[in-house]
Backbone of each chain as ProteinMPNN parsed JSONL, in Angstrom:
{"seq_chain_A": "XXXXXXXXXXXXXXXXXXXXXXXXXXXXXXXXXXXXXXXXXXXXXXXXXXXXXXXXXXXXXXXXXXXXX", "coords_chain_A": {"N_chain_A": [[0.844, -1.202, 0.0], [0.714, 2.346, -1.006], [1.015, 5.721, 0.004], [-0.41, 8.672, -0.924], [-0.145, 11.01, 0.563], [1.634, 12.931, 2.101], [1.97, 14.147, -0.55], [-0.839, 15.48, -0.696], [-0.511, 16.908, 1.699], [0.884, 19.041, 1.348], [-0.142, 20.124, -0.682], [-1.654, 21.953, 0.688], [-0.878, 22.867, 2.306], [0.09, 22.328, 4.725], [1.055, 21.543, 8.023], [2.452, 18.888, 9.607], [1.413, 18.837, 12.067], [-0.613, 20.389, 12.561], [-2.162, 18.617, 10.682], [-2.594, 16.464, 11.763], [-4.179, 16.968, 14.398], [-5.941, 18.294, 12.75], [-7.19, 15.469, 12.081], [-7.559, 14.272, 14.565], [-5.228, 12.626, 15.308], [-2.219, 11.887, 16.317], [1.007, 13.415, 15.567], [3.281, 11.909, 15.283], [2.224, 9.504, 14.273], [0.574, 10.605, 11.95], [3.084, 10.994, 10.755], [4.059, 8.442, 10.792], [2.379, 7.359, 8.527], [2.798, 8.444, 6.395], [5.416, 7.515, 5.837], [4.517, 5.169, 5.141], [4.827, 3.341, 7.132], [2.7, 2.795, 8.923], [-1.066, 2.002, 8.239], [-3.967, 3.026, 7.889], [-6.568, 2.6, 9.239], [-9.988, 2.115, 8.198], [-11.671, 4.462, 8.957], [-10.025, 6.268, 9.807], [-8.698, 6.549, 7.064], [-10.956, 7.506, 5.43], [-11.803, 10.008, 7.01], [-9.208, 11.167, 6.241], [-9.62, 11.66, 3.408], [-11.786, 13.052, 3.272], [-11.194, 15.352, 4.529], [-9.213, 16.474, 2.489], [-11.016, 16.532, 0.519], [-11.506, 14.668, -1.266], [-10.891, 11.457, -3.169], [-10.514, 8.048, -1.033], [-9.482, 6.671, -2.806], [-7.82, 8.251, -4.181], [-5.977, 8.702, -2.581], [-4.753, 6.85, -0.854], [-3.201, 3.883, -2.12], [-3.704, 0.9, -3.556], [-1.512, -1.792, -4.305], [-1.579, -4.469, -4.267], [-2.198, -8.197, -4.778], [-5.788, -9.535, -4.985], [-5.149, -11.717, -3.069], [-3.446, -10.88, -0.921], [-2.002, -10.257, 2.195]], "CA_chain_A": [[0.0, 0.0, 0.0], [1.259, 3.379, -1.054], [-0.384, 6.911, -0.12], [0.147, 10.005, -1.488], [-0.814, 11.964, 1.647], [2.403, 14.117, 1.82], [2.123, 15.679, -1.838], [-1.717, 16.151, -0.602], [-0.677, 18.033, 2.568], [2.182, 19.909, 1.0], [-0.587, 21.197, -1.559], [-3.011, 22.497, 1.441], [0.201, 23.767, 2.928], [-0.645, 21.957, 6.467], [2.156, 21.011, 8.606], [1.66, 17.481, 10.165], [1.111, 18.616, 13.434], [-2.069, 20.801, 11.997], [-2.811, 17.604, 9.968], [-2.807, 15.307, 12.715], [-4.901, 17.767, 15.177], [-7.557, 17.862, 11.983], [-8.243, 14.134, 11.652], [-7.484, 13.844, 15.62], [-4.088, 11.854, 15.681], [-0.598, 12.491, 17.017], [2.223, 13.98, 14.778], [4.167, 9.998, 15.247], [0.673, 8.856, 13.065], [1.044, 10.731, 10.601], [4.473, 10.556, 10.041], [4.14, 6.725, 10.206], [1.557, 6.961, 7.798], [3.187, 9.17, 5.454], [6.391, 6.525, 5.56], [4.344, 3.635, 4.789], [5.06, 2.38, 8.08], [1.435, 2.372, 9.354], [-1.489, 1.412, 7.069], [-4.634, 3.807, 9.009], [-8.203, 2.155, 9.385], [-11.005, 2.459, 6.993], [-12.236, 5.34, 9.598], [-9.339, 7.225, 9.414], [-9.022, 7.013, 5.72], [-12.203, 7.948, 4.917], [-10.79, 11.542, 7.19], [-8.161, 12.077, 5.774], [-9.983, 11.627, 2.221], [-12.837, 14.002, 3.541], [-10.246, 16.424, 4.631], [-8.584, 16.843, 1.536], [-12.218, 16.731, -0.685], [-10.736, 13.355, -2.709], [-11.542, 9.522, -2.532], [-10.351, 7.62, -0.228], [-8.37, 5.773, -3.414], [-6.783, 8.845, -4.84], [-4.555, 9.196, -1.54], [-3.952, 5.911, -1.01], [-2.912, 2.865, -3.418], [-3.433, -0.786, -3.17], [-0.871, -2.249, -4.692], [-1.28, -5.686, -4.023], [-3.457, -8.682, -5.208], [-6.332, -10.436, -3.528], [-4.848, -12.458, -1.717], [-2.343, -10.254, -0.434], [-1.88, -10.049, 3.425]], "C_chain_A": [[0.876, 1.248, 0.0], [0.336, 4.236, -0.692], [0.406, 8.07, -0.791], [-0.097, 11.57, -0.274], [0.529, 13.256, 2.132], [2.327, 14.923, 0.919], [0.696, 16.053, -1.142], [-1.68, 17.26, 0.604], [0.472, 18.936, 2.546], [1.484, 20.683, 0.057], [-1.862, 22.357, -0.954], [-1.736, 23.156, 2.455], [-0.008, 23.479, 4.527], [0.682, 21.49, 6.634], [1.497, 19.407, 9.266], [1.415, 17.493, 11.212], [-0.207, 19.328, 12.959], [-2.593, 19.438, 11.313], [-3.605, 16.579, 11.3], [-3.404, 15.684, 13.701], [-6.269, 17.367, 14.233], [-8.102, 16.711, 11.874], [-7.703, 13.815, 13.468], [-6.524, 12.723, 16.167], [-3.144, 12.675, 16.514], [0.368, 12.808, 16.039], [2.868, 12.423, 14.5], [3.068, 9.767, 13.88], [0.691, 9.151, 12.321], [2.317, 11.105, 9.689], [4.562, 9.157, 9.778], [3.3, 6.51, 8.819], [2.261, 7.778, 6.111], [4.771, 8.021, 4.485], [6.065, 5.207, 5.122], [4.584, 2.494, 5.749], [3.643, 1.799, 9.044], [-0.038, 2.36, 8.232], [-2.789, 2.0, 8.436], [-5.986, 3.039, 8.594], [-8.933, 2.7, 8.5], [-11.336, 4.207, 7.742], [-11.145, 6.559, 9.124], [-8.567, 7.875, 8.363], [-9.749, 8.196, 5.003], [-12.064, 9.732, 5.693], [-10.358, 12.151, 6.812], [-8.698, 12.601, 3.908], [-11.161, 13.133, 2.534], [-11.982, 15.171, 3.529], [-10.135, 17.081, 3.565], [-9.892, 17.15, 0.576], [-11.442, 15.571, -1.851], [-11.612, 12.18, -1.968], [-10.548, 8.785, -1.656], [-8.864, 6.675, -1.484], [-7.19, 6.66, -4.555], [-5.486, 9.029, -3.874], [-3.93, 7.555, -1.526], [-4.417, 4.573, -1.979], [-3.001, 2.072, -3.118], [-2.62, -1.228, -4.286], [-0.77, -4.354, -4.688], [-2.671, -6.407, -4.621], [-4.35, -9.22, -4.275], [-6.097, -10.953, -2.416], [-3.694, -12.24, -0.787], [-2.531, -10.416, 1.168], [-1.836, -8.989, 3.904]], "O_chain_A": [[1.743, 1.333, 0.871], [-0.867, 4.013, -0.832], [1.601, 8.198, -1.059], [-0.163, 12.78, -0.491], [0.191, 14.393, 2.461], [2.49, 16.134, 1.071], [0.803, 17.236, -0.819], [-2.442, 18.225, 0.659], [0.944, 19.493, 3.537], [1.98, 21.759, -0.276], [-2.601, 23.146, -1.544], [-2.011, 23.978, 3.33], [-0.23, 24.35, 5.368], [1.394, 21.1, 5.709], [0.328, 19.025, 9.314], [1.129, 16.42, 11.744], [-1.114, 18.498, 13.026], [-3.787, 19.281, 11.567], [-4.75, 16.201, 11.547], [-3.428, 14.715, 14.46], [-7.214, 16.633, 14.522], [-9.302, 16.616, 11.616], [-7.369, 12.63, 13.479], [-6.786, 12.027, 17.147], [-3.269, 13.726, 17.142], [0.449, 11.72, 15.469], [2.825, 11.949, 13.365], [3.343, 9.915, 12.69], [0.829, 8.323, 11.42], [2.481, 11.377, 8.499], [5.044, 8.691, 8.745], [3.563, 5.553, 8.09], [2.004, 7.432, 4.958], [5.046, 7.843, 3.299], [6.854, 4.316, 4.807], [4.591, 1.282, 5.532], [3.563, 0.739, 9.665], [0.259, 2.926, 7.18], [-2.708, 1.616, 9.603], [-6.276, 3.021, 7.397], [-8.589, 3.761, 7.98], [-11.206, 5.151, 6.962], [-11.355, 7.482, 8.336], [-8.005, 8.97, 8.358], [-9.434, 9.211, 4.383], [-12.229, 10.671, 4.914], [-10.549, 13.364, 6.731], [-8.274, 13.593, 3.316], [-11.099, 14.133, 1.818], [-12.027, 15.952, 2.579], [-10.738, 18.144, 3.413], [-9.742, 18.11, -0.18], [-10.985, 15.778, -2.975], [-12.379, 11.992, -1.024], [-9.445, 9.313, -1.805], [-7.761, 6.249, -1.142], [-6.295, 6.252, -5.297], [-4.352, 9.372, -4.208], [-2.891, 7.18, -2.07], [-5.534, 4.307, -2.424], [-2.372, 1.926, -2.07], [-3.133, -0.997, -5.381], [0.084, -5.135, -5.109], [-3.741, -5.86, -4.886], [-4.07, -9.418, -3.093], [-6.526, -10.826, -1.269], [-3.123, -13.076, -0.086], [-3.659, -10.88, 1.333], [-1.715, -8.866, 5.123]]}, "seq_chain_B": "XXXXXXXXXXXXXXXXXXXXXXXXXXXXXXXXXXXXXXXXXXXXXXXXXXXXXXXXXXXXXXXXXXXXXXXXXXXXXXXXXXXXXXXXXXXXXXXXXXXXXXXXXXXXXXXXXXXXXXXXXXXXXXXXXXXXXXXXXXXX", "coords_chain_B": {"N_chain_B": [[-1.976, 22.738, 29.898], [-0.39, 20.113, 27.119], [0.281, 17.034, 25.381], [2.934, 16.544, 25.202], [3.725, 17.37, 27.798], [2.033, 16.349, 29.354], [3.246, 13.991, 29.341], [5.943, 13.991, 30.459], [5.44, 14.704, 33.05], [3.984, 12.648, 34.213], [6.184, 10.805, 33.545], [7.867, 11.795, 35.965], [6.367, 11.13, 38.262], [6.171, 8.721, 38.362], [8.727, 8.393, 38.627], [8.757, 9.03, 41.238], [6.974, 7.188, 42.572], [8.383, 4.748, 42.572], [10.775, 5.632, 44.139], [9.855, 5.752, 46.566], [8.114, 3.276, 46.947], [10.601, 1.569, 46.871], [12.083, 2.969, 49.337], [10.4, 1.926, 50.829], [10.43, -0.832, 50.939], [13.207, -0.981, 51.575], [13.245, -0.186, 54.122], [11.326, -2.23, 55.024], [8.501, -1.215, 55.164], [5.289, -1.618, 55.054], [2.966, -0.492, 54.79], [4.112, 2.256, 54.135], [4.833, 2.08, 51.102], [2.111, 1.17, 50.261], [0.6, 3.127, 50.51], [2.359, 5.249, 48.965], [1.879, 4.103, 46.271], [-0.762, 4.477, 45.95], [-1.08, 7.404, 45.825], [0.8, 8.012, 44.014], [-1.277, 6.93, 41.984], [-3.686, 8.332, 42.474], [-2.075, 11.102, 41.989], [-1.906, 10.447, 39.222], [-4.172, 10.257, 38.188], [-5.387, 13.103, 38.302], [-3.649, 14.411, 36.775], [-4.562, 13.307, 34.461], [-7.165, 14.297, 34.492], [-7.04, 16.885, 33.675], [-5.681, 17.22, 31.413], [-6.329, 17.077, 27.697], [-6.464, 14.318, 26.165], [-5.583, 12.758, 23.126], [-7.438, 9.608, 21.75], [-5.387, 7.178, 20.39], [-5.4, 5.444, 17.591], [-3.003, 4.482, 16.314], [-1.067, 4.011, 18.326], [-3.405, 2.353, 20.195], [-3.374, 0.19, 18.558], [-0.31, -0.726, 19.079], [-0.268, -0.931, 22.02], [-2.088, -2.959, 22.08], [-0.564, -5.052, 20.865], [1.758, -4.829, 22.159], [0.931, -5.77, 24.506], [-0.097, -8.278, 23.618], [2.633, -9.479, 23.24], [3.227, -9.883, 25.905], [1.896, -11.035, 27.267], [2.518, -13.502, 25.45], [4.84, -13.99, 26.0], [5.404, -13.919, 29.273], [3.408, -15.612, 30.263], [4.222, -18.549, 29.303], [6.501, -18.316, 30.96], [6.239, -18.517, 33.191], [4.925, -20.545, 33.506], [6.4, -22.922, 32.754], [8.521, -22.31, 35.137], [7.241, -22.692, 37.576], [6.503, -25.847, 37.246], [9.321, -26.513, 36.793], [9.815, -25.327, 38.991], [7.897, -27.591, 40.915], [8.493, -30.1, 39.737], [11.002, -31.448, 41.46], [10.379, -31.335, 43.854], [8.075, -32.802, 44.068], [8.877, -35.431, 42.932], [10.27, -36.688, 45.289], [13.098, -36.508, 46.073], [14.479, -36.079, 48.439], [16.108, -34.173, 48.973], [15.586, -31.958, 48.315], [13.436, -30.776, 49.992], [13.847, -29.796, 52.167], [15.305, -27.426, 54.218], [17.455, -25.148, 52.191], [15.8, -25.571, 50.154], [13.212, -25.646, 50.427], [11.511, -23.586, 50.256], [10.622, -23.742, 47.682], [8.506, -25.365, 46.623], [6.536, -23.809, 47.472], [6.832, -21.912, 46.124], [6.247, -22.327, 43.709], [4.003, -23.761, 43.515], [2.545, -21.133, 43.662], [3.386, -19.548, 41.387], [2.291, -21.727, 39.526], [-0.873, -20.784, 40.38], [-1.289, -18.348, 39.487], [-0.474, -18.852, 36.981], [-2.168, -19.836, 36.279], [-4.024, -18.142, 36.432], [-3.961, -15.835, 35.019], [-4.351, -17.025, 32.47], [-7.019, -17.817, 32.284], [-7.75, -15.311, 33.132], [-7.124, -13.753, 30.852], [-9.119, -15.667, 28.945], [-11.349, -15.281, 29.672], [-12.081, -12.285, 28.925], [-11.006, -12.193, 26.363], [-13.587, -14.089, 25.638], [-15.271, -12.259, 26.113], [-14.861, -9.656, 24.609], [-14.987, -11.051, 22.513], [-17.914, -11.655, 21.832], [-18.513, -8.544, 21.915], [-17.957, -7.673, 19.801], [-19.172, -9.013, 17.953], [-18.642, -11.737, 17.002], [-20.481, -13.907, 17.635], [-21.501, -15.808, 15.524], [-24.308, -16.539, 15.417], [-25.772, -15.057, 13.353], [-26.522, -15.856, 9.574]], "CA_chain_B": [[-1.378, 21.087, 29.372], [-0.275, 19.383, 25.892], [0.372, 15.438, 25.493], [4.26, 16.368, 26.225], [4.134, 17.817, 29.342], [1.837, 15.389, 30.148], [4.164, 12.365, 29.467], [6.832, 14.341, 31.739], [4.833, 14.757, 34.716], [3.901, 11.026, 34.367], [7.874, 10.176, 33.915], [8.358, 12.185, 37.419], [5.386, 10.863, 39.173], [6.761, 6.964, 38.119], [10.094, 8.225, 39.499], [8.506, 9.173, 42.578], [6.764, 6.22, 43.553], [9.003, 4.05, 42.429], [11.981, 5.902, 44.866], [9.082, 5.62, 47.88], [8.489, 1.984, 47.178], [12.059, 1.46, 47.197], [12.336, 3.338, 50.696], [9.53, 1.085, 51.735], [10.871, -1.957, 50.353], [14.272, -1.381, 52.878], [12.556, -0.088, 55.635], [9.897, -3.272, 55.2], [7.137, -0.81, 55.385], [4.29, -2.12, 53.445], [2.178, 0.911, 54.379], [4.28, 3.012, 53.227], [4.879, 1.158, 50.033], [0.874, 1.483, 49.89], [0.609, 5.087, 50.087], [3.308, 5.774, 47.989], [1.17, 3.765, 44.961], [-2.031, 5.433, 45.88], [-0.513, 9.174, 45.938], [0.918, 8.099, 42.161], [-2.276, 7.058, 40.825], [-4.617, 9.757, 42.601], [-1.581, 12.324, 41.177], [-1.98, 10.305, 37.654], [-5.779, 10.416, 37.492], [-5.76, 13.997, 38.493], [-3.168, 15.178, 35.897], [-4.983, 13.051, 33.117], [-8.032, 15.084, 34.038], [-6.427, 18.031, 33.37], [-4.891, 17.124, 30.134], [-7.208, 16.522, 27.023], [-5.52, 13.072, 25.219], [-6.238, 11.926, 22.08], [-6.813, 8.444, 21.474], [-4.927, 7.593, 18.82], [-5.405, 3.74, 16.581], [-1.546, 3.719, 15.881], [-1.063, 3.683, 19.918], [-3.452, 1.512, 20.521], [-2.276, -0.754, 17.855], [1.261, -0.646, 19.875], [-0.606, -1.397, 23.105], [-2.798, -4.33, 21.85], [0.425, -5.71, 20.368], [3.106, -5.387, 23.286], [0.224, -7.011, 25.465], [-0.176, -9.88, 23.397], [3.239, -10.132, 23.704], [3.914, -9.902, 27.389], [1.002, -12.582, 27.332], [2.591, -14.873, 25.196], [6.229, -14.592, 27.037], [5.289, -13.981, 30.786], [2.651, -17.156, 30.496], [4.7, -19.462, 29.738], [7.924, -18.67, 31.44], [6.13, -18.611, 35.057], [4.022, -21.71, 33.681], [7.524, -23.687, 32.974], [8.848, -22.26, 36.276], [6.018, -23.431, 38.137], [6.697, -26.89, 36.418], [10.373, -26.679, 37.15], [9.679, -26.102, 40.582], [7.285, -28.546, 41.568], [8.494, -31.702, 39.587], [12.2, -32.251, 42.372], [9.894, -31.268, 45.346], [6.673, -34.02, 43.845], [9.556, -36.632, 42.407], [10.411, -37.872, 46.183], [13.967, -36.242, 46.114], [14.521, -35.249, 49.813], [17.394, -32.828, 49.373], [14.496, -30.237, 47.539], [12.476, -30.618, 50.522], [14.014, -28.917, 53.291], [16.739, -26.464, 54.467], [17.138, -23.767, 51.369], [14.71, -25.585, 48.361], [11.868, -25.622, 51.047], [10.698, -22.686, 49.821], [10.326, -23.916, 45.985], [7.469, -26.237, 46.177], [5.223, -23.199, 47.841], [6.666, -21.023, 45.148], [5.791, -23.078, 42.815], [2.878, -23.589, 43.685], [2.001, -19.728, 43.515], [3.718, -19.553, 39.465], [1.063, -22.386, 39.078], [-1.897, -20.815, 40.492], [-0.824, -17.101, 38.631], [-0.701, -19.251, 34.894], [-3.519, -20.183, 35.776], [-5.148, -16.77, 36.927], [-3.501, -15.354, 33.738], [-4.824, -17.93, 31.346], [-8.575, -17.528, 33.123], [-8.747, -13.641, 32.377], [-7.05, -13.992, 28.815], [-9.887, -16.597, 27.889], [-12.549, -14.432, 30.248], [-11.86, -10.905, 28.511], [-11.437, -13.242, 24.826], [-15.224, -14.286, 25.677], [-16.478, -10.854, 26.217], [-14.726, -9.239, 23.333], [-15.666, -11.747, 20.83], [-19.144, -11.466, 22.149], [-18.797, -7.443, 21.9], [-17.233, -7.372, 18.405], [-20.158, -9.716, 16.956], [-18.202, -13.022, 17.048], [-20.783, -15.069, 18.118], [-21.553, -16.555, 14.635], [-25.467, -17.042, 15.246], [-26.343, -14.762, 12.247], [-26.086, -16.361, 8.674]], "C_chain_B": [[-1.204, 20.414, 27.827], [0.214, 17.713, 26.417], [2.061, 15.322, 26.402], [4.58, 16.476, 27.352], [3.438, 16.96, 29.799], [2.316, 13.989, 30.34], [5.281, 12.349, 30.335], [6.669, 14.551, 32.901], [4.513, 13.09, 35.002], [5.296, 10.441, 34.618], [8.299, 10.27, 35.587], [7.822, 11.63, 38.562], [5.88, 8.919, 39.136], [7.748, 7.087, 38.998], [9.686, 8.096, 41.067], [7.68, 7.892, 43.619], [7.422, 4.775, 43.445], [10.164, 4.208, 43.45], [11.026, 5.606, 46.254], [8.838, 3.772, 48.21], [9.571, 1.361, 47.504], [12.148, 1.645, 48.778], [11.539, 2.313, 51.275], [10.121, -0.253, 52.213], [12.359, -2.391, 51.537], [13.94, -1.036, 53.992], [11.192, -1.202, 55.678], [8.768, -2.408, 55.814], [6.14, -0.704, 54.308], [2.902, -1.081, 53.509], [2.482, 1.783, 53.979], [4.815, 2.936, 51.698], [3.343, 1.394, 49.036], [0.745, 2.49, 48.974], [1.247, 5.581, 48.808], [2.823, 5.567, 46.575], [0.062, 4.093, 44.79], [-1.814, 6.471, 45.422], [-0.16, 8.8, 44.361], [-0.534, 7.615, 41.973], [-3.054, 7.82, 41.213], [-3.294, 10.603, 41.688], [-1.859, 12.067, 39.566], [-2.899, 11.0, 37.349], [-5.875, 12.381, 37.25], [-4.977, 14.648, 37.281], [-3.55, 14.572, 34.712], [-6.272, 13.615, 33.183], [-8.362, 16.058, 33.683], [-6.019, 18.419, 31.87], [-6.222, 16.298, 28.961], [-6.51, 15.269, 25.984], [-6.223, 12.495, 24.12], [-6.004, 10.65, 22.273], [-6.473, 8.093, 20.027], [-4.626, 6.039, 18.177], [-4.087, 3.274, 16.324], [-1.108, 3.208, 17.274], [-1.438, 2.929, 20.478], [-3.451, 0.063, 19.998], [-1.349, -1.753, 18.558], [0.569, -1.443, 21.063], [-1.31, -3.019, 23.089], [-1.046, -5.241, 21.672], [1.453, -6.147, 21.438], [2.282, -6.313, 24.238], [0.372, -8.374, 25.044], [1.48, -10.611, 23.969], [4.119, -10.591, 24.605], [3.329, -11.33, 27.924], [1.968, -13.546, 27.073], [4.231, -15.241, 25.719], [5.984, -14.576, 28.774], [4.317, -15.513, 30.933], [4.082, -18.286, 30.383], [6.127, -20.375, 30.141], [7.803, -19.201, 32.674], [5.12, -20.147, 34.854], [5.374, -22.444, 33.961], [8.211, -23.666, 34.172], [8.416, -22.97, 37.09], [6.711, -25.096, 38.419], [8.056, -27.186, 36.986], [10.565, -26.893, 38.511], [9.16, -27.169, 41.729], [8.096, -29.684, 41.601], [9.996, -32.186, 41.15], [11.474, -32.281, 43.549], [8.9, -32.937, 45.275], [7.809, -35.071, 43.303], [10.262, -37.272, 43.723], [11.913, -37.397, 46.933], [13.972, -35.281, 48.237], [15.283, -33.859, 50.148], [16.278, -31.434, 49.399], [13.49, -30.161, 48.472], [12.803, -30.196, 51.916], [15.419, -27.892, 53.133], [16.243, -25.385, 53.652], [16.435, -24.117, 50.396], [13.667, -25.716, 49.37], [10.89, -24.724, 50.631], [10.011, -22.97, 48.443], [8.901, -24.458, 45.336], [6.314, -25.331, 46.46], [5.653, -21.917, 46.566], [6.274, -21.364, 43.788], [4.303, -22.991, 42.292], [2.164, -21.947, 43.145], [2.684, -19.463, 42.046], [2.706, -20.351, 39.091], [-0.376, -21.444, 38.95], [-1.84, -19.132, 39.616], [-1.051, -17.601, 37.229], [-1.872, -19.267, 34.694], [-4.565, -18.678, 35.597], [-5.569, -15.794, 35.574], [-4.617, -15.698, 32.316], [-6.641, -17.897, 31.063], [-8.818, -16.226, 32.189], [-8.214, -13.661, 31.172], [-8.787, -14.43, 28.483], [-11.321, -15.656, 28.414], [-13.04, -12.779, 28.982], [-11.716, -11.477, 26.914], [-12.91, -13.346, 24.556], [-16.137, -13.018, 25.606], [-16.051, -9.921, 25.209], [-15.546, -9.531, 22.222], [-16.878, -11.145, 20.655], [-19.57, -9.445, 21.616], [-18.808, -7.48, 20.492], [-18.146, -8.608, 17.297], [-19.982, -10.93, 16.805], [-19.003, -14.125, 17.148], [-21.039, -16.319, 17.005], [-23.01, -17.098, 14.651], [-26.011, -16.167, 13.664], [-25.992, -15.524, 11.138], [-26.136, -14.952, 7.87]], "O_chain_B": [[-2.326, 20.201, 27.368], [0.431, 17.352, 27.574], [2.428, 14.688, 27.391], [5.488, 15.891, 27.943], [3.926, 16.465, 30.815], [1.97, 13.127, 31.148], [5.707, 11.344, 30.903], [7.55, 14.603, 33.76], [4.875, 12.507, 36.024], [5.59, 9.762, 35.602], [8.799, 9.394, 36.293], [8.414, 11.55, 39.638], [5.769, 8.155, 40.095], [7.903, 6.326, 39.954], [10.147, 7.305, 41.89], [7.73, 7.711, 44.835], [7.048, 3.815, 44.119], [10.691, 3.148, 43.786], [11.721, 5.125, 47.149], [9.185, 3.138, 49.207], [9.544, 0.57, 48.447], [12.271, 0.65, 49.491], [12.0, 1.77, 52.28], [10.273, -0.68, 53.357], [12.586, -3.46, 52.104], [14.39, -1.648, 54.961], [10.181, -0.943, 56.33], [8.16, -2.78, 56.818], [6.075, -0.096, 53.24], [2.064, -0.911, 52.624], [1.663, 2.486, 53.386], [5.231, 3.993, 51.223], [3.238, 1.642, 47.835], [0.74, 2.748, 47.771], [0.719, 6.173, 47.867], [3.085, 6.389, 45.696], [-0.39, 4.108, 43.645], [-2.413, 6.667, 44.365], [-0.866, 9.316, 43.495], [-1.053, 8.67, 41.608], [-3.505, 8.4, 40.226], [-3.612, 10.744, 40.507], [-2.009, 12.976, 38.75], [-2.901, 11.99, 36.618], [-6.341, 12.885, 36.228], [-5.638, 15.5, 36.687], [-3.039, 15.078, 33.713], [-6.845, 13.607, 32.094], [-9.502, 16.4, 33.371], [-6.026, 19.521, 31.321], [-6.862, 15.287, 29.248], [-6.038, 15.677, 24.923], [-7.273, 11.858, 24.193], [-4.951, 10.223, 22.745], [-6.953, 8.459, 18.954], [-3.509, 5.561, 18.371], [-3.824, 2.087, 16.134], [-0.795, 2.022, 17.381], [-0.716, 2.379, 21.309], [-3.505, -0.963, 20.676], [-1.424, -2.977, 18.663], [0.83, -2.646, 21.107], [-1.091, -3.95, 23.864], [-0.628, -5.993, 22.552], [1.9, -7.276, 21.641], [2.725, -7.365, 24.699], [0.776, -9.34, 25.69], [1.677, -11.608, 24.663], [5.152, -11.255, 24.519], [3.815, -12.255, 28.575], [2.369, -14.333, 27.93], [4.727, -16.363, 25.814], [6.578, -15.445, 29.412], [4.653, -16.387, 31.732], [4.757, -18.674, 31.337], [6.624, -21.496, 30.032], [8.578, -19.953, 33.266], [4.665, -20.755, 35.824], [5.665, -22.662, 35.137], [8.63, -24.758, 34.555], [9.067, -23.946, 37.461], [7.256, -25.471, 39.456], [8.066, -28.165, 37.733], [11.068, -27.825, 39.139], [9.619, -27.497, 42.823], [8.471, -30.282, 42.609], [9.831, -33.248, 41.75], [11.774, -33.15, 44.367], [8.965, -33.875, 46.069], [7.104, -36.08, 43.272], [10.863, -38.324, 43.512], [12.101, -37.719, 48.106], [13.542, -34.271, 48.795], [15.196, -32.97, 50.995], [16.18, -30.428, 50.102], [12.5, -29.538, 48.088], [11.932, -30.289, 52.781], [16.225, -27.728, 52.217], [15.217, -24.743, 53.877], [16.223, -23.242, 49.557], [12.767, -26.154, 48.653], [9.68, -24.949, 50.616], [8.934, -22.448, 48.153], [8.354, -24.238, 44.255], [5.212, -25.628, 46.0], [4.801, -21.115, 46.185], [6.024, -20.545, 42.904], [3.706, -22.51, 41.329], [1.32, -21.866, 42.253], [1.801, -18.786, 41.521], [1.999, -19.833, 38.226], [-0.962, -21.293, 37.878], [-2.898, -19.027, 38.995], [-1.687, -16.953, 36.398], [-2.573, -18.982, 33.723], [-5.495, -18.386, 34.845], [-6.619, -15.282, 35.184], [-5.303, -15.008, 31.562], [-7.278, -17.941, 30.011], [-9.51, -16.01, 31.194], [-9.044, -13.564, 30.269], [-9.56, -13.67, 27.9], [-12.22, -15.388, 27.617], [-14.122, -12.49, 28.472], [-12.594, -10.992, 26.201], [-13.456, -12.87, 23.561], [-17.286, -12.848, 25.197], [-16.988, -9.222, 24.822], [-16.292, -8.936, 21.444], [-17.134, -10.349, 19.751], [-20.638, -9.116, 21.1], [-19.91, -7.267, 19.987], [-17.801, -8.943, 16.164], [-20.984, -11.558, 16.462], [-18.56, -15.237, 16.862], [-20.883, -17.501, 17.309], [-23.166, -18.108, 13.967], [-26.685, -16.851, 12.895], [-24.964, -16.141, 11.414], [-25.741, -14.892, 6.705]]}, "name": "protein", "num_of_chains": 2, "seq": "XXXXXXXXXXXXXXXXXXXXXXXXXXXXXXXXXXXXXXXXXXXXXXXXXXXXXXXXXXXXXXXXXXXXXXXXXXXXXXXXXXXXXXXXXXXXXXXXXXXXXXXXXXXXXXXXXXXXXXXXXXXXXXXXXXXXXXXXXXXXXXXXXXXXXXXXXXXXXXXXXXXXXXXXXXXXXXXXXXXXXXXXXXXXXXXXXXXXXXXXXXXXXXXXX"}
C-alpha cells in the first residue's frame, strides 16, 4: 500500500502537526503513515480523504493482489 | 497542558513512587509502600483530568500488540517455572524438601496458580470481546 498523503498536505500547505490535530491523531501517526510504516483504518481514511475533498483511493494505493496479506 | 508535558509529569510521578516503594521496600514498610502507589495514581488520574488526550489507533495498535506479547512470554515462562519447581519437590527427592529448596514447592505452587489466573482472564476478557465485536456466529 502506497499513499500520497504528503504531496496532498504539501498542496493544502498543512504542517503534520495541523494535519494530525484535523483528523485527531498524534504527529508519530502521521508521520508513520506518510512513511508507509502504518497502514490507518477504513475510519481514518475515509478523514483524511474528507479532509482533503478526494476519494479515499486517490490518496492511497493498493498495490497488491487479492490475496495479499 | 499538551500530550508532552503530560508524558513528563507522568515520567516524574513513576520516578517518585518508584523511589518511595524502594524506601519502603528497605525499611519493610508495606504501608508506606501502599501510600506511595495510591498518591501516584490519585496524582496520575488527576493530571490526566487536566490534560485533554487523544486516542490515537496507531497507539493503541502498539498497546494491543506489546500485550499480546507480554502474554505470550510472561505465560509461559512462570508456567515452565512453576513446572520446574514442583516436579524435584513431587519426584520424592529429599534434598528439595528442606533447608534452602523448602521454599520452591510453595513457590511453585504460587507460578502455578498465577498461569492459571492469567490464562482464566485472557480466555474471560477473549469471551467478552468476541461477544462485543459480533463473534458469536449465530447470524447467517
Amino acid at each position: 500500500m502506497k499513499n500520497k498523503l504528503k504531496v496532498y498536505r504539501a498542496l493544502r500547505t498543512l504542517t503534520q502537526e495541523q494535519l494530525a490535530d484535523k483528523i485527531g491523531v498524534t504527529r508519530q501517526t502521521v508521520i508513520a503513515i506518510e512513511n508507509d510504516k502504518y497502514l490507518p483504518s477504513l475510519g481514518l481514511a475515509f478523514k483524511i480523504a474528507i479532509l482533503f475533498k478526494v476519494k479515499i483511493e486517490d490518496i492511497f494505493l493498493y498495490e497488491g493482489g487479492i490475496n495479499e496479506q | 497542558m499538551n500530550r508532552k508535558h503530560y508524558k513528563q509529569i507522568r515520567v516524574i510521578i513513576s520516578l517518585f513512587v518508584f523511589a518511595i516503594v524502594s524506601l519502603a521496600g528497605v525499611g519493610n514498610s508495606y504501608l508506606l509502600a501502599l501510600a506511595g502507589v495510591l498518591t501516584g495514581i490519585v496524582f496520575l488520574a488527576l493530571v490526566r483530568s487536566k490534560v485533554k488526550i487523544k486516542s490515537d489507533e496507531r497507539e493503541s495498535l502498539i498497546e494491543e500488540k506489546a500485550a499480546r506479547l507480554t502474554y505470550a512470554i510472561f505465560t509461559p515462562t512462570i508456567g515452565i517455572g512453576a513446572v520446574l519447581m514442583l516436579i524435584p519437590t513431587q519426584s520424592g527427592l529429599s534434598v528439595f524438601s528442606r533447608g534452602e529448596f523448602a521454599y520452591l514447592e510453595s513457590l511453585g505452587m504460587v507460578f502455578a496458580y498465577l498461569t492459571l489466573f492469567l490464562i482464566a482472564i485472557y480466555a474471560i476478557s477473549y469471551h467478552f470481546l468476541n461477544k462485543k465485536y459480533g463473534g458469536t456466529g449465530d447470524e447467517e
